[in-house]
Each structure stands twice: as structure tokens, then as C-alpha cells.
C-alpha positions as CSV (number, residue, x, y, z in Angstrom):
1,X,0.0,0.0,0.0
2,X,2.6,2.4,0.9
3,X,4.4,1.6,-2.8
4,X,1.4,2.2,-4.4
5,X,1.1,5.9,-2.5
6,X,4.4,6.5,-3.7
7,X,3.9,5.6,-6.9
8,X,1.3,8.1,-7.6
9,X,3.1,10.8,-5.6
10,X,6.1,10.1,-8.6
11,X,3.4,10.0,-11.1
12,X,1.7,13.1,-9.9
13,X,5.0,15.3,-9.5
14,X,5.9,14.2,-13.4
15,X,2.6,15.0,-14.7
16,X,1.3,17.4,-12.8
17,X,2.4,20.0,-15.0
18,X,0.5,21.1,-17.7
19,X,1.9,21.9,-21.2
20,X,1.4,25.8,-22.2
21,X,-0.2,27.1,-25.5
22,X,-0.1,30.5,-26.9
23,X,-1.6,32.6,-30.1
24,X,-1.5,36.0,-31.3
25,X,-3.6,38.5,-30.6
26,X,-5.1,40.2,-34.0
27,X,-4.1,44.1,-33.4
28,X,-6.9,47.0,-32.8
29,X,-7.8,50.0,-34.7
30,X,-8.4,51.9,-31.7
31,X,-7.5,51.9,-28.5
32,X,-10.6,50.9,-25.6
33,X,-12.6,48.0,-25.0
34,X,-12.7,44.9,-27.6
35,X,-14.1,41.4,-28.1
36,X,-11.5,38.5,-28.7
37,X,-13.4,36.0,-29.9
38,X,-12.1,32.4,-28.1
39,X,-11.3,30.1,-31.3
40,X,-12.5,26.7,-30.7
41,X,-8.7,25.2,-30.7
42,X,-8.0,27.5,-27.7
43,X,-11.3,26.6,-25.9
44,X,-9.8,22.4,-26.4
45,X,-6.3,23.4,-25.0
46,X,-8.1,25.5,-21.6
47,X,-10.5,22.1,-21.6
48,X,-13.4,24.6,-21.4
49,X,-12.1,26.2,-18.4
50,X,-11.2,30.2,-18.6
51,X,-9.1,30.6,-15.8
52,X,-6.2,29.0,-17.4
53,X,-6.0,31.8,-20.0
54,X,-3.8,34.9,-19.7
55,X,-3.9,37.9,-22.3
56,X,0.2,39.7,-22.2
57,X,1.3,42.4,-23.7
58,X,4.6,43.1,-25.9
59,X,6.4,43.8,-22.5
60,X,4.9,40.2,-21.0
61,X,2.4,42.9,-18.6
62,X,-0.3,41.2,-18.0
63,X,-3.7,42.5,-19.0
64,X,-7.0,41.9,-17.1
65,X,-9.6,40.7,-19.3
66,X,-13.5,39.0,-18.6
67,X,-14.5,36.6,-20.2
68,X,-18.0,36.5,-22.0
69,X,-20.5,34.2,-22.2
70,X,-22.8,36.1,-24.9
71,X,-26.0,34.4,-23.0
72,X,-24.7,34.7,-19.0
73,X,-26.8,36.3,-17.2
74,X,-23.6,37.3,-15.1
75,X,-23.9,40.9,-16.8
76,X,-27.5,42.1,-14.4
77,X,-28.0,44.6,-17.3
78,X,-28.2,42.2,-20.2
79,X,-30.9,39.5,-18.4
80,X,-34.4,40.2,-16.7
81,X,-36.9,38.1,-14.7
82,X,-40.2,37.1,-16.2
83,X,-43.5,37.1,-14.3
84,X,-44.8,33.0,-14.3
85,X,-48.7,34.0,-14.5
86,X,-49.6,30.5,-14.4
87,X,-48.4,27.0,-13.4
88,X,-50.1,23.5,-12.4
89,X,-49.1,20.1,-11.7
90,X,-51.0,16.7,-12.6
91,X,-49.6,14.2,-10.7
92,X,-47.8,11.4,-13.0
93,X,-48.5,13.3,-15.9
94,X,-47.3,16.8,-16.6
95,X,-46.3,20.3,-15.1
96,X,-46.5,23.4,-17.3
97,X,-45.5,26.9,-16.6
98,X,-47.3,29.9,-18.6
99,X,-45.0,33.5,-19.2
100,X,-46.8,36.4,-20.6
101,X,-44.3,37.7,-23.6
102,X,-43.2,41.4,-22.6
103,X,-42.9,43.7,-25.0
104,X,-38.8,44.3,-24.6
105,X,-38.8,40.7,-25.8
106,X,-40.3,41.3,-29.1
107,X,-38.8,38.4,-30.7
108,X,-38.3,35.5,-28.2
109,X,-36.4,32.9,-29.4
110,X,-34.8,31.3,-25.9
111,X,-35.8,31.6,-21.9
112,X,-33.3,31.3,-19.2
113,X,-34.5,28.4,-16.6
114,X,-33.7,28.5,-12.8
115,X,-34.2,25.3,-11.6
116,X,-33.9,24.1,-8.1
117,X,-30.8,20.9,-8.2
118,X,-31.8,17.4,-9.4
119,X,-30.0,14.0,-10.6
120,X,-32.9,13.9,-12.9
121,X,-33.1,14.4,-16.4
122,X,-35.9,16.2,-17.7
123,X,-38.2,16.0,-21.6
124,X,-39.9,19.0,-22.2
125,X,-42.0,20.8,-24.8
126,X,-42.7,24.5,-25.5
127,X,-45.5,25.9,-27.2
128,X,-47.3,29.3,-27.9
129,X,-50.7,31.1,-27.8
130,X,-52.2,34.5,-29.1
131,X,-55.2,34.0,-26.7
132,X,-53.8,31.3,-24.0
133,X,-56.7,29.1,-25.3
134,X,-55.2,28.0,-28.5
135,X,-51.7,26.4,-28.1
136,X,-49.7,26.0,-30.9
137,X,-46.2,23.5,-30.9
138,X,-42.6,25.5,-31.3
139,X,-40.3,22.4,-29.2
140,X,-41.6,19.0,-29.0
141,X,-39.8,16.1,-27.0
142,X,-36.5,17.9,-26.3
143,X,-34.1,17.2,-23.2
144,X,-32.8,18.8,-20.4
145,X,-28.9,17.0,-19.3
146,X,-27.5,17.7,-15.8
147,X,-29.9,19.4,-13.5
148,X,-27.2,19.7,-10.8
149,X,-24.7,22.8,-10.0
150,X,-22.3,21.6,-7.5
151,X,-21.3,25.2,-6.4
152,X,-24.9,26.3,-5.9
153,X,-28.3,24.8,-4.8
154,X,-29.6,25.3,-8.5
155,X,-28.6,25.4,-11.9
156,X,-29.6,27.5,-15.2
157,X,-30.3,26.4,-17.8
158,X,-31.4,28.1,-21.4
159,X,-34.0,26.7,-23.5
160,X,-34.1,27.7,-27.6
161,X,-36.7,27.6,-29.8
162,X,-38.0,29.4,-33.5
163,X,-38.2,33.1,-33.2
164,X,-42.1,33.9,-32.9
165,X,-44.3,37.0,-31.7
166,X,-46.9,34.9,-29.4
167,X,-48.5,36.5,-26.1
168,X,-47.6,33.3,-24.2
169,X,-45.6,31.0,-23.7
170,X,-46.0,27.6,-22.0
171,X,-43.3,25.1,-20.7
172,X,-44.5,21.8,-20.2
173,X,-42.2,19.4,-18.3
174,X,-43.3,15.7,-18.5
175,X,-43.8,13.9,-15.1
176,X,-45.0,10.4,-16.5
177,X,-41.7,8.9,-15.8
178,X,-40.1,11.3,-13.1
179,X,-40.8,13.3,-10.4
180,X,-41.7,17.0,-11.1
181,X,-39.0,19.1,-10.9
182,X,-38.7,22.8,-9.0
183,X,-38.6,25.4,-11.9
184,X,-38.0,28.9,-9.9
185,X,-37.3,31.3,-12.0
186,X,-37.7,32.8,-15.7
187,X,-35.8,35.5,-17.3
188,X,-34.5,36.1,-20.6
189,X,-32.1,38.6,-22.4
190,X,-32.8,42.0,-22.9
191,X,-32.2,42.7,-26.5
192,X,-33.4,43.5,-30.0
193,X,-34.1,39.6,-32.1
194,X,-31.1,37.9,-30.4
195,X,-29.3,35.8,-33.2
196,X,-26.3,33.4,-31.2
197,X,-23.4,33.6,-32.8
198,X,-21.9,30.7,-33.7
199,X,-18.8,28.9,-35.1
200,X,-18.8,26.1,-37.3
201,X,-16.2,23.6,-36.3
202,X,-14.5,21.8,-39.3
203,X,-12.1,19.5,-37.1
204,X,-14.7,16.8,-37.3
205,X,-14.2,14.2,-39.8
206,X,-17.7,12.4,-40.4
207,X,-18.6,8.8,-41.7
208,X,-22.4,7.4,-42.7
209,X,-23.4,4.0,-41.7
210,X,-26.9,2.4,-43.1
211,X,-27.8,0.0,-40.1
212,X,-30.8,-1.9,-42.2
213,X,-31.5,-4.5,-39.1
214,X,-32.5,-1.6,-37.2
215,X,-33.8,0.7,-40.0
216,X,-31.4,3.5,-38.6
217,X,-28.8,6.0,-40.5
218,X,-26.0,6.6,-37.5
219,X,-23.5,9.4,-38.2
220,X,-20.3,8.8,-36.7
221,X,-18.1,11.9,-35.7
222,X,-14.5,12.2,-34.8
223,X,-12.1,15.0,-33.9
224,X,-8.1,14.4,-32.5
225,X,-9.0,16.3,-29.3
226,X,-12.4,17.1,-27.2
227,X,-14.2,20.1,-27.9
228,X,-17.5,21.8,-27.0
229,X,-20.5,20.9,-29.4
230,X,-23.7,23.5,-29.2
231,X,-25.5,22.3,-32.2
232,X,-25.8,21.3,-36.1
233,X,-27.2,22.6,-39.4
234,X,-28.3,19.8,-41.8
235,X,-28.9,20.5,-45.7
236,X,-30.5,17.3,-47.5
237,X,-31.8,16.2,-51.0
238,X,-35.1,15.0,-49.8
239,X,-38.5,16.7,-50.4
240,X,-40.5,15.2,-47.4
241,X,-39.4,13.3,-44.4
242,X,-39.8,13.7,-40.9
243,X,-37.4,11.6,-38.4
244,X,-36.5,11.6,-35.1
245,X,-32.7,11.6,-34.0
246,X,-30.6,11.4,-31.2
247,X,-26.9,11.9,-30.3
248,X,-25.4,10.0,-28.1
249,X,-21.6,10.3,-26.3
250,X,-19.7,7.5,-24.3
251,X,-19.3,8.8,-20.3
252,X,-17.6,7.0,-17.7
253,X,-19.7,5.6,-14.4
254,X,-19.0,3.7,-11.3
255,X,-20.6,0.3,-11.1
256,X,-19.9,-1.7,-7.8
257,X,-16.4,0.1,-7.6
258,X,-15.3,-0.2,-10.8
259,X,-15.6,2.2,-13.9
260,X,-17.1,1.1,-16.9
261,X,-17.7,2.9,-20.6
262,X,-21.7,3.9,-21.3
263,X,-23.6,5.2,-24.3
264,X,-25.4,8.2,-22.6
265,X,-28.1,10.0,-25.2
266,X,-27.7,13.7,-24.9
267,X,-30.2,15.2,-27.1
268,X,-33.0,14.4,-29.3
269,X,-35.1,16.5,-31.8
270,X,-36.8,16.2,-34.9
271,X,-35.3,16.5,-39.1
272,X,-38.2,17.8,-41.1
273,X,-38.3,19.0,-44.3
274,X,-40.6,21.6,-43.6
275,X,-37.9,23.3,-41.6
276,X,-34.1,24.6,-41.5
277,X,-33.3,21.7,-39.6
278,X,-30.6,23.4,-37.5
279,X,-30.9,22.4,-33.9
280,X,-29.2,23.4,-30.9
281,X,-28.6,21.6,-27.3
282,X,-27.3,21.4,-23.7
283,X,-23.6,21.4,-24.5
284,X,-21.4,18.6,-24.1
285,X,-17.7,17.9,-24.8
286,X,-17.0,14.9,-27.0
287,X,-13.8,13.7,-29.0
288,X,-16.3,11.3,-30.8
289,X,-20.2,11.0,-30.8
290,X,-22.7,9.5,-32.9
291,X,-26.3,10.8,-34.2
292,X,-28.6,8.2,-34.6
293,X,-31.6,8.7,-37.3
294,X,-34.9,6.5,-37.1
295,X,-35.4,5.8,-40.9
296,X,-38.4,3.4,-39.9
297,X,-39.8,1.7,-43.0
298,X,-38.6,4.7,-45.0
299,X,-35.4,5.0,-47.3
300,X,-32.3,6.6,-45.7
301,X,-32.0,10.2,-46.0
302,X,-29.7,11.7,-48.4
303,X,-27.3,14.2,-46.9
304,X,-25.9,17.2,-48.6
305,X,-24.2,19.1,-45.8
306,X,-23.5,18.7,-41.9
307,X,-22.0,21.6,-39.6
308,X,-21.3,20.8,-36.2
309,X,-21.8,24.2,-34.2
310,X,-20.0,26.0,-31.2
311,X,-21.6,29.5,-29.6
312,X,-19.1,31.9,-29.7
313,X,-17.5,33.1,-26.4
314,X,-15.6,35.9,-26.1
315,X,-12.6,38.1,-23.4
316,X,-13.3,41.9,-23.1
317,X,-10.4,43.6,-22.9
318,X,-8.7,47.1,-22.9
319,X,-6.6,47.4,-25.8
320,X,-3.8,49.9,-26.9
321,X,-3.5,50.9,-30.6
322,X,-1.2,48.8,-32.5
323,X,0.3,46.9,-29.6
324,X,1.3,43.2,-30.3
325,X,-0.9,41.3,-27.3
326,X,-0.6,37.1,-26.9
327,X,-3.1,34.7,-25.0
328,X,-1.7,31.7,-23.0
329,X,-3.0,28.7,-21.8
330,X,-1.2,27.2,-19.4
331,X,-2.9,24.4,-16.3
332,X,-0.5,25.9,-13.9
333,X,-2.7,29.1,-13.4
334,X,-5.8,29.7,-11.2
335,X,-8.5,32.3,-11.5
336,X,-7.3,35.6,-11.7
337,X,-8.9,38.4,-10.2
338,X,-9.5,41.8,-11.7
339,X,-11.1,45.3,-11.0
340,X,-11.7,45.3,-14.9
341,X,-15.8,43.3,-14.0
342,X,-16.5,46.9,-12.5
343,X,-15.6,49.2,-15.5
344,X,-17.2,47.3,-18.7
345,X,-19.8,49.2,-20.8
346,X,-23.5,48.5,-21.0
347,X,-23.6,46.9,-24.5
348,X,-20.4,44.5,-25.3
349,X,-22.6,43.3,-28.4
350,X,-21.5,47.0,-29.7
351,X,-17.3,46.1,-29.3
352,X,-15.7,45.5,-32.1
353,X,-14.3,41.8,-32.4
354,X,-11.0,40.8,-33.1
355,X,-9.3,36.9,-33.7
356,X,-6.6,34.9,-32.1
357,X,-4.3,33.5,-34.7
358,X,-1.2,31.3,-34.9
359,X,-2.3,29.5,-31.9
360,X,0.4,26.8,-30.6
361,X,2.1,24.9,-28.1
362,X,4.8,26.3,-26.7
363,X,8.4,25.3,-27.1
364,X,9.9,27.7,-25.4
365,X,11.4,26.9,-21.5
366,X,11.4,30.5,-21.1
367,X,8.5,31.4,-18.4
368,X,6.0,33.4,-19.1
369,X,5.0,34.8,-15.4
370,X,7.0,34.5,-12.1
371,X,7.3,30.7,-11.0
372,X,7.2,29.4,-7.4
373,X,9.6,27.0,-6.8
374,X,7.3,24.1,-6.9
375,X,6.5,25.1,-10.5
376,X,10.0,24.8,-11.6
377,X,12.3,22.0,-13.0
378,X,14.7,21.6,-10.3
379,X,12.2,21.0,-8.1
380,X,10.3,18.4,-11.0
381,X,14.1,16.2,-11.3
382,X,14.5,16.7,-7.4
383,X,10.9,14.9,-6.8
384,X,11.4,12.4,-9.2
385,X,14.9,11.6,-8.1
386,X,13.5,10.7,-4.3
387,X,10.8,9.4,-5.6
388,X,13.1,7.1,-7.2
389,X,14.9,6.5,-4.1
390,X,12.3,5.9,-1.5
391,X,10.8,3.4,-4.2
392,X,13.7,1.8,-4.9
393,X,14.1,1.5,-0.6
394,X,11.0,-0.1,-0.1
395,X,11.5,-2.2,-3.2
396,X,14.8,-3.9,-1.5
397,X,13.3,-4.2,2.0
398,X,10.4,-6.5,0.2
399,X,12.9,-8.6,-1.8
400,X,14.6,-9.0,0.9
401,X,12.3,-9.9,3.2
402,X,11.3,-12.4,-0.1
403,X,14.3,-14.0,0.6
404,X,14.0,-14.9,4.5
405,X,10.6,-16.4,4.0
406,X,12.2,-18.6,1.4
């Protein structure tokens, strides 16, 4: 047992250290606040997480930035709480929740959900009404994936659906299969129509398979590293069809103390050819996935086009005219902290945007910020050299202890 501790302590100190990355910055026009838009190979190398990035200048100064979420509702000024004028439960059956549009909304294409933390997973459809009599279908049989935020006793969630100009809207969560869950709050984003940004990614190679024993078409996607998937935009040859598809990841799970691979479905929705058939979903990160279409007794669908899709985040920064800026990535830093969250303007949507390009690892052993000792390579070769010895200690008091008992 106390080998084994030791050999993960050696493991830890020689991997412990993650490798750096770094891109430049595409220069302003005018100095002030800009958007630099996160490129999706920048989001893979951070693994989704935004404190490991730095923004330096050409003097390695390190400039604060914040990072944007374009649909957070971290900004106060940017989101707003909607009055729930009516809401019932049937027991075993359904719960719905009906919002009376406002006009600020004018076009309301997505709601922000607070929901009270659950393990459950939750199908849900969204409809409209003029009158609140006549309902009329805008999201049938979608999914909401993990209900649980383990930093706060609820989690939010945003829900998307066709731009319309109905009075009311109505949630329905269904309840035959689950308890109801505990829906707070609604809000949404203040805004003209609110059009997400997005980014096709093109680093997924694609590959068709025609399963006829199961009358299904199953898309197989794969990508040399994990990255964030918001949606897709189909374009197909057919004149009229109507199938349901799913997408489904592999996720690791303890069973009985041991960790085994599972197929875990993480959206569904619904190709028809009476619509653009671009769909959006919870986000998940995948290096490989699969989408899954029910062909039923009908022939397989002929596919001209597939974009996998990424919502756009972005770092608001104070820039200098015509100063060369970088951005690092790098596991060894923690979240910074900076005055700048206090000083941003009212409407970032108005910044102008700029790119990261030439983004890399880094070969360089030169550091980029101050070290501490621990983050250094003499203190790397030192652990692993007593790691070495105390290993090879033990290792020699077992053999020789071997040898007595023989």
C-alpha cells in the first residue's frame, strides 16, 4: 500500500504540469474595450475552463480581461426576470408553466431556466398562444442534461426555440416517468431579435453507416481532441421526411467500484423538411459522438451538408493601438482576479471583435509569469529523483524480506 502511495506521488509530481499554448492577438484600430473572440482550438487546449487563459502584452504585462459568455446572465444589465402568470401540476403526468411575452422581448427565441438541483433528467416541450386558449407547438420532445450545479443549490439552464411574436408561452415538463422538478425562475435577455453567434467547427471528420437490421442512419463523428458541441445545421436532398434523431456520447460511471464505458443519449429532436433543420442543445464535450436517425420503414435520408456548431465566447479587454498582445494557456494558473468586471460598458454586443491567430504549443522553456519553486524544473528532477529512491528502498526491503521467508 505504501508503494502504491508513492507511486502516484512520482506520477503526480511528473505530470502534474500542464503543457502551455499561446496565439496572437489580431491588433486594434483603436484603443478601448474589444471582443477577442475564443477560437474553438483555444477553448480544447483550456478544456473549457477560462481561468487558465492569460492575455500579455509586448512587454509580458499582464492585462485583465472578462470573459463572455454572450448568454450569461452574469452581466444584471443584459438579463431580466419574467412574471410566471400560471403553473399547475398533474400528478404522473405533466407540469407546465405559462410567461406572458413582454414587450422588450419582441422576438423571443430562448428563456433562461432556474431550476432548483436534481439528478434527474428532464423531456420538455414549448408551445405558444395569441389568446392562452389556442396552443400551438414550437419544441416537441427535447431534453434537459444535468440538472445539478455543485457550487450552488440550483442550476440555469437556457431553453431555444424558432423566433415567434406569441403573447404566451407555455413550458410543459413531463412527469410520466419522473418526479416534477422545481422550476424557480424565468428570465431572458434583454435585446433587439437575439441571433447566437456561432462557429462552425470543421475539425470533425464524419462517416455514414446504413444499419438496415435496425432501420437507422448513425452518423459517426471524430475529432483528434475534445471540444465543445452546441449544435448542427443539416442541408438534405429530400422533399419530405420527418425523423427523429438522437446523439449519443460515451461517459464513464462507477458500477460496484469499478468504472465502466456507457452510451449516454444527450439530445434528441426532430429533421423535417418543412424546416431549416438546425438544432441546438445542452452542450457537451466529445472527441467522438454518434447521431442516430430512425429511418423506420422509409429510405435513408440523403445528406448534402452537416455543420457541427459552437456558440461563440468571447474576453473583453482594454486594448492599446497597435500593440502586439498574446493569450496563454497554461494548467498551472488559477482564476485571476480583476477590477476590470467593474468598469465594462453596457452593451459589449457594440465592441468590435477581433481573432486569435497562430495558436500553438509552446516550445519555449522560457516562463512566461513569475514561478514558485514548486513550478519549476529543479524542483520536478528533485521529486522524481527521491521518488526514485524511496521506491527503490522499499522495493529492497520487500525482496529482501522475499528471501527470508524462502
Amino acid at each position: 500500500m505504501k508503494i502504491k502511495l508513492l507511486i502516484s506521488i512520482c506520477f503526480i509530481s511528473i505530470f502534474g504540469f500542464g503543457q502551455s499554448h499561446k496565439g496572437a492577438i489580431e491588433k486594434v484600430q483603436k484603443k478601448g474595450f474589444h471582443r477577442i473572440l475564443i477560437a474553438p482550438e483555444v477553448r480544447s487546449a483550456s478544456n473549457e475552463n477560462f481561468d487558465l487563459l492569460r492575455i500579455y502584452d509586448e512587454s509580458k504585462k499582464e492585462v485583465p480581461f472578462v470573459a463572455d459568455f454572450n448568454k450569461d446572465n452574469f452581466f444584471s444589465n443584459r438579463y431580466s426576470q419574467l412574471k410566471i402568470s400560471e403553473q399547475k401540476q398533474y400528478k404522473d403526468s405533466v407540469s407546465f408553466y405559462i410567461i406572458n411575452v413582454v414587450q422588450n422581448m419582441k422576438y423571443c427565441s430562448e428563456l433562461s431556466l432556474k431550476i432548483a438541483n436534481t439528478g434527474l433528467n428532464k423531456e420538455y416541450n414549448i408551445s405558444g398562444s395569441d389568446d392562452g386558449i389556442h396552443w400551438f407547438g414550437l419544441v416537441m420532445n427535447s431534453m434537459l442534461y444535468d440538472l445539478n450545479d455543485f457550487q450552488n443549490t440550483y442550476v440555469r439552464k437556457t431553453v431555444s426555440f424558432p423566433n415567434n411574436s406569441y403573447k404566451f408561452l407555455k413550458i410543459e415538463f413531463i412527469d410520466k416517468n419522473s418526479m416534477p422538478i422545481n422550476l424557480l425562475e424565468v428570465g431572458y435577455f434583454i435585446g433587439e431579435e437575439k441571433i447566437e453567434p456561432t462557429t462552425v467547427l470543421g475539425v470533425y471528420k464524419h462517416k455514414l453507416i446504413e444499419d438496415k437490421t435496425n432501420k437507422k442512419t448513425i452518423i459517426k463523428f471524430s475529432a483528434d481532441n475534445l471540444y465543445a458541441i452546441d449544435g448542427i445545421a443539416f442541408n438534405f436532398k429530400n422533399p419530405r421526411f420527418f425523423r427523429k434523431a438522437s446523439v449519443f456520447i460515451n461517459e464513464a460511471r462507477k458500477v460496484k467500484k469499478r468504472s465502466e464505458i456507457y452510451r449516454k443519449s444527450v439530445a434528441t429532436f426532430n429533421l423535417d423538411s418543412n424546416t431549416a433543420n438546425n438544432f441546438k442543445w445542452e452542450s457537451f464535450q466529445a472527441k467522438d459522438f454518434e447521431i442516430e436517425i430512425d429511418n423506420l420503414d422509409n429510405e435513408p435520408l440523403e445528406i448534402n451538408k452537416i455543420q457541427l456548431l459552437q456558440n461563440q465566447v468571447f474576453l473583453i479587454a482594454d486594448l492599446d493601438l497597435n500593440k502586439n498582445y498574446q493569450i496563454v494557456v497554461d494548467s498551472t494558473f488559477s482564476k485571476p482576479q480583476y477590477d476590470l468586471v467593474k468598469f465594462l460598458p453596457n452593451d459589449l454586443t457594440k465592441l468590435e471583435t477581433i481573432r486569435i491567430s497562430d495558436f500553438e504549443k509552446i516550445t519555449s522553456n522560457k516562463p512566461l509569469e513569475k514561478q514558485h519553486f514548486w513550478q519549476t524544473k529543479w524542483f520536478l528532477w528533485t521529486a522524481i529523483i527521491l521518488a526514485g529512491l524511496i521506491i527503490g528502498y522499499f522495493a529492497l526491503g520487500l525482496l529482501k524480506e522475499v528471501e527470508k521467508k524462502n
